[in-house]
C-alpha positions as CSV (number, residue, x, y, z in Angstrom):
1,X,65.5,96.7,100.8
2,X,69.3,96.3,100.6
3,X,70.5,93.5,98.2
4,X,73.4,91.5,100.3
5,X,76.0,89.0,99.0
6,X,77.1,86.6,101.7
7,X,80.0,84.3,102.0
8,X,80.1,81.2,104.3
9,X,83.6,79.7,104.2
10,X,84.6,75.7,105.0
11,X,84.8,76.2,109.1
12,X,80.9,77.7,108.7
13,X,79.2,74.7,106.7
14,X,81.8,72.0,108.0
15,X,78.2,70.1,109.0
16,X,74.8,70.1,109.1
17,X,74.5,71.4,112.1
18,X,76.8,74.0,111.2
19,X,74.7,74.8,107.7
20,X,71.4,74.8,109.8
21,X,72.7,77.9,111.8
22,X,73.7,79.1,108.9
23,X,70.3,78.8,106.9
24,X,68.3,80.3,110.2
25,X,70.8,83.2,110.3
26,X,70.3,83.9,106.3
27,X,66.1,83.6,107.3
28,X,66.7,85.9,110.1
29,X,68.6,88.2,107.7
30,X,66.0,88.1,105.0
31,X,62.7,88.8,107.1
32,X,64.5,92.3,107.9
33,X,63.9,92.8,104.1
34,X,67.2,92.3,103.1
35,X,67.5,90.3,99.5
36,X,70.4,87.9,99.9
37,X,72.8,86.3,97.4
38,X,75.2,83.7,99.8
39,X,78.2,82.1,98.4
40,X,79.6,78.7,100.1
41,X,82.6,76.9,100.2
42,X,83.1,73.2,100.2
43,X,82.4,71.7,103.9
44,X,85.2,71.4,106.6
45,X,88.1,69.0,104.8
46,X,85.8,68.0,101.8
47,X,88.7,69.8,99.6
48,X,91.4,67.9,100.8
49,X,89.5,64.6,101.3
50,X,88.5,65.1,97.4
51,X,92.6,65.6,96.6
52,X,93.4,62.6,98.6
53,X,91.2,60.9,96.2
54,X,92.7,61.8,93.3
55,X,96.2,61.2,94.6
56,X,95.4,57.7,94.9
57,X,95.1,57.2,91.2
58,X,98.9,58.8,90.9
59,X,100.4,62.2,90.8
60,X,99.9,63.3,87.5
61,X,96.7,64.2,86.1
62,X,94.8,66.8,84.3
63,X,93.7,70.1,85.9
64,X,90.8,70.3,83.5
65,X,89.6,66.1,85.8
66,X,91.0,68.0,88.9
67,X,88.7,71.3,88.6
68,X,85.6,68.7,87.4
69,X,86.6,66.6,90.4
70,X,87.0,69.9,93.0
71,X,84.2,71.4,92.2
72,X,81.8,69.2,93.3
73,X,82.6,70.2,97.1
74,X,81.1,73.5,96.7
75,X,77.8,72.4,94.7
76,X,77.7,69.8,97.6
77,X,77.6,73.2,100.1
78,X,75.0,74.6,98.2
79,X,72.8,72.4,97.8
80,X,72.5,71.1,101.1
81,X,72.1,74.8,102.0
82,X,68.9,75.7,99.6
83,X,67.3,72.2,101.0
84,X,68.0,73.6,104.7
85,X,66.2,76.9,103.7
86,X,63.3,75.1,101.8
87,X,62.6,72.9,104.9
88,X,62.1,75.9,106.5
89,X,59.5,77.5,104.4
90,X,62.2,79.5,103.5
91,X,62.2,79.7,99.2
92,X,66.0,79.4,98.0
93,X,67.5,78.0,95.0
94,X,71.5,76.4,94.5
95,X,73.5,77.2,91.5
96,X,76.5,75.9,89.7
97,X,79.4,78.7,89.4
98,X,78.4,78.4,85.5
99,X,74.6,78.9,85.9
100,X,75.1,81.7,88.2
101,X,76.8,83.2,84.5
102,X,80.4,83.4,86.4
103,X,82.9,83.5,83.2
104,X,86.5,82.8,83.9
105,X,89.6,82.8,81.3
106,X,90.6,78.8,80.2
107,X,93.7,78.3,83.3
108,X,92.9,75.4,85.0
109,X,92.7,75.2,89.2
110,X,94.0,79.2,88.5
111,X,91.1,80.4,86.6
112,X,90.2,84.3,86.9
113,X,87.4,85.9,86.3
114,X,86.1,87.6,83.2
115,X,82.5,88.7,83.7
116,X,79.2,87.9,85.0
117,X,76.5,87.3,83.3
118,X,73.6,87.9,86.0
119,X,69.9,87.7,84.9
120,X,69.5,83.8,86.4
121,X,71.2,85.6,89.6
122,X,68.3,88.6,89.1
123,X,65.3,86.1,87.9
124,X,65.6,84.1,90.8
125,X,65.7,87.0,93.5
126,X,62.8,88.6,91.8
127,X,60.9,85.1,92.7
128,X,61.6,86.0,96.6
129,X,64.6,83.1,96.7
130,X,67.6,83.0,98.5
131,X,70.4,82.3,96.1
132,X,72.8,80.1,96.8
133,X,76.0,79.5,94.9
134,X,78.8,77.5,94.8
135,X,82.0,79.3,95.2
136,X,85.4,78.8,93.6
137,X,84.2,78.0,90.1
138,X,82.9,79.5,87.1
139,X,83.0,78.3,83.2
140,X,85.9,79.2,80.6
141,X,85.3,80.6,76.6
142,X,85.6,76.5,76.3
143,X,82.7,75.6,78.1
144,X,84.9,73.9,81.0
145,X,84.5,74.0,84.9
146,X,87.3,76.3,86.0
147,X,88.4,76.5,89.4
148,X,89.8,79.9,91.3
149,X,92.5,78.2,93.4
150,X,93.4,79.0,96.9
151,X,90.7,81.2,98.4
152,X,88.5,81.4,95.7
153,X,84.7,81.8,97.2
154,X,85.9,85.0,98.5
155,X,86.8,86.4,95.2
156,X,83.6,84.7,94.0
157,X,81.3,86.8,96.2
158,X,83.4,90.2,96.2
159,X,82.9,89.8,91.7
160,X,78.9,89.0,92.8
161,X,78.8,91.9,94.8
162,X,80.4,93.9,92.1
163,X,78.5,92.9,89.1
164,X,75.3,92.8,91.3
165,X,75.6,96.2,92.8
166,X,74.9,94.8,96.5
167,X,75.7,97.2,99.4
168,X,77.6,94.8,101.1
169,X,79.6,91.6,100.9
170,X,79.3,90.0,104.0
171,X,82.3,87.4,104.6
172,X,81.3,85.0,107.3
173,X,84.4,83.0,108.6
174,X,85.4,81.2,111.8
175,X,87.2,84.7,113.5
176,X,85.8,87.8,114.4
177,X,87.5,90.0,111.7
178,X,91.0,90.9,110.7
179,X,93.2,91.8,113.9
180,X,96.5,93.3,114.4
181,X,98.7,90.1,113.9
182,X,97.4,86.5,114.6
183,X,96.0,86.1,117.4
184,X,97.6,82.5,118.3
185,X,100.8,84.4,118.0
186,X,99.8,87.5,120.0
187,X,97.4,87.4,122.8
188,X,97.3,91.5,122.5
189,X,95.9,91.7,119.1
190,X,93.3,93.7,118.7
191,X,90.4,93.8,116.5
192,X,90.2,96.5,113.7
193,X,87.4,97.9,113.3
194,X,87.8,99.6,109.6
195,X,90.9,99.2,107.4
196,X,90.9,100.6,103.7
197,X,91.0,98.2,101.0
198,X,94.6,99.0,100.0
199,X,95.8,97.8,103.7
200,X,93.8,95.0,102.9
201,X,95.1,94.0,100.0
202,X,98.6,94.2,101.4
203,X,97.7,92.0,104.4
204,X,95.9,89.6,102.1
205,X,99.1,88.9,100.0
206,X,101.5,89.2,102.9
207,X,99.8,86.2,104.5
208,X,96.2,87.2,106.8
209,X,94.1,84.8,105.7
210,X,91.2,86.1,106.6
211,X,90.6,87.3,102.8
212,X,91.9,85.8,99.6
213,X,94.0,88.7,97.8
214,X,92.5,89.0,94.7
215,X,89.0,89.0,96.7
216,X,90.5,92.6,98.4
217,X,91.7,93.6,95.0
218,X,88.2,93.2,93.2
219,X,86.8,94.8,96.3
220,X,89.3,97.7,96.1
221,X,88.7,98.3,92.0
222,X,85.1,98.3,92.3
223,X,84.7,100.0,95.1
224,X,82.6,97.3,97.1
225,X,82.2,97.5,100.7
226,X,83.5,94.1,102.6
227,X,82.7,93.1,106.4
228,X,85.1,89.8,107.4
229,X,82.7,88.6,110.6
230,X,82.6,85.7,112.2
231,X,79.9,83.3,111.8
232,X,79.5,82.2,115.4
233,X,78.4,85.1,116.6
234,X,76.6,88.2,116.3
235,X,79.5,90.9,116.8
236,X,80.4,93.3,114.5
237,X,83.3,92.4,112.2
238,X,86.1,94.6,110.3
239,X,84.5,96.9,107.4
240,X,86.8,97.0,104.9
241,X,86.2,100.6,102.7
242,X,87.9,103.4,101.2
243,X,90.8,105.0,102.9
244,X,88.3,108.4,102.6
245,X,85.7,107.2,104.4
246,X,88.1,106.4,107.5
247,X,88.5,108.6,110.3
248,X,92.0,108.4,111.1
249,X,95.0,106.0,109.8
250,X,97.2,104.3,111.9
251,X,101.1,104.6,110.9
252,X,101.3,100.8,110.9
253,X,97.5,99.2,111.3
254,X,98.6,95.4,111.6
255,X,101.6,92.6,111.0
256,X,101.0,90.2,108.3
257,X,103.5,86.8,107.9
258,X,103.1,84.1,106.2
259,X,105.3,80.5,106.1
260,X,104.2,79.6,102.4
261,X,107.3,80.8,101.4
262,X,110.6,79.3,99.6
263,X,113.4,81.3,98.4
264,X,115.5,80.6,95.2
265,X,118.9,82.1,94.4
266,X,121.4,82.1,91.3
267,X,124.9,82.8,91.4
268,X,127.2,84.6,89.1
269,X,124.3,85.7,86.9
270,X,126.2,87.2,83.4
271,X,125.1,91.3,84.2
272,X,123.9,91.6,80.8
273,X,120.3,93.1,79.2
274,X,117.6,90.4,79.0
275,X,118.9,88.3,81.5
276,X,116.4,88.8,83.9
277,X,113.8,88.6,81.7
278,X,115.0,85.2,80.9
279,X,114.5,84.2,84.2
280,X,111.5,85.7,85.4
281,X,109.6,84.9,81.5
282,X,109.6,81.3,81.9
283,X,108.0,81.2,85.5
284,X,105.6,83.8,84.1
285,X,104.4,81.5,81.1
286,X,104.1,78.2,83.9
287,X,102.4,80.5,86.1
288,X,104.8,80.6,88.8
289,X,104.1,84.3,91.2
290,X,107.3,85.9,92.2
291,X,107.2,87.9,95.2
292,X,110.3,89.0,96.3
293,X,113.8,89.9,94.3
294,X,116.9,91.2,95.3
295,X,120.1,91.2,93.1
296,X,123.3,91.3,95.1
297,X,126.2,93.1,93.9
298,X,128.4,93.2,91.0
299,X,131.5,91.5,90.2
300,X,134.0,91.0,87.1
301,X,130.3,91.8,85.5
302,X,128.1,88.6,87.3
303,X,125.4,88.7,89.8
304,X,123.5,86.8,92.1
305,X,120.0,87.1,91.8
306,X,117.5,85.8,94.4
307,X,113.4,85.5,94.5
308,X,111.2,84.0,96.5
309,X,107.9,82.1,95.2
310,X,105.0,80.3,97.2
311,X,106.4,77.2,98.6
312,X,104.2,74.4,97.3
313,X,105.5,75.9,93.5
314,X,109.1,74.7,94.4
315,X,108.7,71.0,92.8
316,X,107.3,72.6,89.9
317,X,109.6,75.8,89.8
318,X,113.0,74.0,90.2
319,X,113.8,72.3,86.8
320,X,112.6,75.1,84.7
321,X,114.9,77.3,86.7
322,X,117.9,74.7,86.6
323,X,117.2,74.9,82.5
324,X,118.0,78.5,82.9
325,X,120.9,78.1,85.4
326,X,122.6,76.5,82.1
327,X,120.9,78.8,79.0
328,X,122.2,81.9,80.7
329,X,125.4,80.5,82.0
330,X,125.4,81.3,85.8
331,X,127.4,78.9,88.3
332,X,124.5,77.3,90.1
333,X,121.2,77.9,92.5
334,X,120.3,77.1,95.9
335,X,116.9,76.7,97.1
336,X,114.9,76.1,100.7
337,X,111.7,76.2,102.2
338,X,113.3,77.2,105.9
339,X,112.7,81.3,105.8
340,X,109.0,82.5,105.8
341,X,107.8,86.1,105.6
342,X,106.9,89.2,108.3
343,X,105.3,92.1,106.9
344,X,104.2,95.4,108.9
345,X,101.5,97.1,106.6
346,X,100.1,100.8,107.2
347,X,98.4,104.0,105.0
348,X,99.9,106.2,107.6
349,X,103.5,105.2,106.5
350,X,103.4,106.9,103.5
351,X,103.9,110.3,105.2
352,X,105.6,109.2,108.0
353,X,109.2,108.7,107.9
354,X,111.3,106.0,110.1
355,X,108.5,103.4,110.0
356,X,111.0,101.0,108.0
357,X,114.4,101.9,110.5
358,X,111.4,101.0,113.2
359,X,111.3,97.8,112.1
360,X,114.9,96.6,111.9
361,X,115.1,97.9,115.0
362,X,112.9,95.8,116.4
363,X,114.0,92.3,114.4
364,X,117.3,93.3,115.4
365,X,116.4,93.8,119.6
366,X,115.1,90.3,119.2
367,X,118.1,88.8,117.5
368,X,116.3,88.2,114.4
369,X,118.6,88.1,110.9
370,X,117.1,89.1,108.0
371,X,117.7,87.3,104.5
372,X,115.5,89.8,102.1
373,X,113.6,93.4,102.4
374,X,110.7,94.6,100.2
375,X,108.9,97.8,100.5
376,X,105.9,99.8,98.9
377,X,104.4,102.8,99.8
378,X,102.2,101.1,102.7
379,X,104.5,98.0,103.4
380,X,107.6,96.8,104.2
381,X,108.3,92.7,104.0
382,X,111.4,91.1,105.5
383,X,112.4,87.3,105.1
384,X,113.7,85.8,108.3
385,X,114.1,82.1,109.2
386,X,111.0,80.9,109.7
387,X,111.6,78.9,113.2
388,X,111.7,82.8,113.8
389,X,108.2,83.9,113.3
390,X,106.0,83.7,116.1
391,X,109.0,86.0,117.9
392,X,109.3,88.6,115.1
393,X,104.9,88.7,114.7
394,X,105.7,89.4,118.6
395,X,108.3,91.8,118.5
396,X,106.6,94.4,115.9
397,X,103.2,93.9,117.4
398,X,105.2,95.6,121.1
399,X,107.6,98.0,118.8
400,X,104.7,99.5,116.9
401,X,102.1,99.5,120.1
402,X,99.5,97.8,118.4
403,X,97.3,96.4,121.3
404,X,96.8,99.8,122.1
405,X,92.9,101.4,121.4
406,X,92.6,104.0,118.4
């Protein structure tokens, strides 16, 4: 009997319809002796109807409301799931993020997680249920609802999986795994079959949305085996595993972009130690990621100094960089949310050199400028203009042959 954790995101439970397929899918799953732990999002828009709600009342609020407020979209999911089952003579029971024992640190609508506490989780499936529970949330050391932000169910069921020791974490989504580039930009892309959780992880934060990043980074540090598959159907979906366990690795194995991107520059930064410290401590403390940073290049000892941070941060990120701008006396800043990010990620770069000349080769053949490069061992990111993406996703996809078999 194999113990499975299974995710069902927004597009899967978007209506009762939808959650009836989903319960006689999880009863089909389950008389094939499988125990099953299934993790749901909110339904369809239920997020977003919820934060037009709130901004009604005004635009500023507390996160602690917010996370009380958001998380009633999941429980919502699961419980209209477990009465689904039950109709069908099929035992389940819902849970809360907190009963499920899911402990998260005290940062609101950004929580992570901490632990999990699992006999409830255990006490139930010994019973014969299906557990079903809400994703995105857990508790903090305070006794608060926390929320995980952006993507959060995923990392919820990845942790379960984890601390549950399940063979697989199944994540059921509206596509039929994680392809080559987007497959509304490139009718080539193909379908991979098995991609190592480090390639994941890059795609996830370079902008594939089929799995949340730090989902793939729990997956990747506790060795958990992931399937993205769609929910629609009954195909096979992309196992996502260690590099070892793969046959082969592609030089590149897909193109990643994403448009939630802004980009921040200061000029005539003083070339002095600390400095950048000073910049980069103050978005740290307000929780403000940095991605990408290049410093340009010296004169009569200034700098410029440019980053780029998620887009929707910009409101917040602007004045505490402005109060910088005059503590560590540089000229000025410029901002915009006009360039977005193309990404080509691939194990098989590491010993393969060229991959990266490649690359500007292709942008380059298309016309493509670009603003800002970043590389790692398996990745190399360029900012562009973003009315430039669906052309550069294009252009790599052809330069690197990707609709080709393996």
């Amino acid at each position: 009997m194999a113990l499975l954790v299974c995710k069902f995101g927004g597009s899967s439970v978007a209506s009762m319809d939808k959650i009836k397929n989903v319960a006689l899918r999880l009863k089909d799953m389950q008389s094939q002796g499988n125990e099953l732990v299934v993790v749901v999002s909110a339904m369809g828009d239920t997020t977003d109807d919820l934060l037009a709600l709130a901004a009604e009342i005004g635009d500023k609020f507390s996160t602690r409301e917010m996370d009380m407020l958001l998380a009633t979209g999941e429980q919502q999911s699961a419980a209209l799931l477990a009465l689904t089952l039950n109709s069908m003579k099929c035992p389940a029971v819902s849970l809360c993020g907190w009963q499920a024992g899911i402990r998260t640190d005290g940062v609101h609508s950004k929580a992570r997680i901490t632990g999990i506490k699992a006999e409830r989780i255990n006490n139930e499936l010994a019973t014969g249920s299906i557990v079903v529970i809400a994703g995105f949330q857990g508790i903090s050391p305070q006794q608060n609802i926390t929320t995980l932000g952006r993507g959060g169910s995923d990392t919820s069921a990845v942790a379960l999986a984890a601390a549950l020791g399940a063979e697989r974490c199944l994540i059921f989504t509206d596509v039929n795994g994680v392809y080559t580039a987007d497959p509304r930009i490139v009718k080539e892309a193909r379908k991979i079959d098995r991609i190592s959780y480090e390639e994941m992880l890059e795609m996830a934060s370079l902008g594939a949305g089929v799995l949340q990043p730090r989902a793939a980074e729990f997956a990747m540090h506790y060795n958990v085996d992931v399937e993205v598959l769609n929910s629609f159907n009954n195909e096979s979906g992309t196992i996502i595993t260690e590099g070892s366990k793969m046959e082969k690795q592609r030089i590149v194995s897909g193109i990643a972009h994403d448009l939630n991107v802004a980009r921040i520059a200061l000029f005539d930064v003083p070339d002095q130690p600390g400095v950048a410290m000073t910049i980069f401590k103050v978005l740290a403390e307000n929780k403000i990621n940095v991605d990408m940073v290049i410093q340009g290049g010296m004169r009569s000892n200034r700098n410029d100094i440019a980053f780029t941070i998620e887009s929707d941060e910009l409101e917040k990120a602007l004045p505490l960089v402005n109060d910088v701008v005059m503590k560590i006396g540089a000229s000025g800043m410029s901002y915009g949310k006009d360039v977005a990010k193309i990404s080509i990620v691939g194990a098989g770069m590491q010993s393969n050199p060229g991959v990266a000349a490649a690359m500007f080769e292709a942008l380059a053949d298309a016309n493509i400028n670009i603003h800002m490069i970043s590389t790692s061992e398996i990745k190399v990111s360029c900012i562009i203009d973003e009315t430039e993406v669906n052309k550069a996703v294009q252009a790599l996809h052809n330069k690197f042959r990707l609709e080709e078999a393996e």
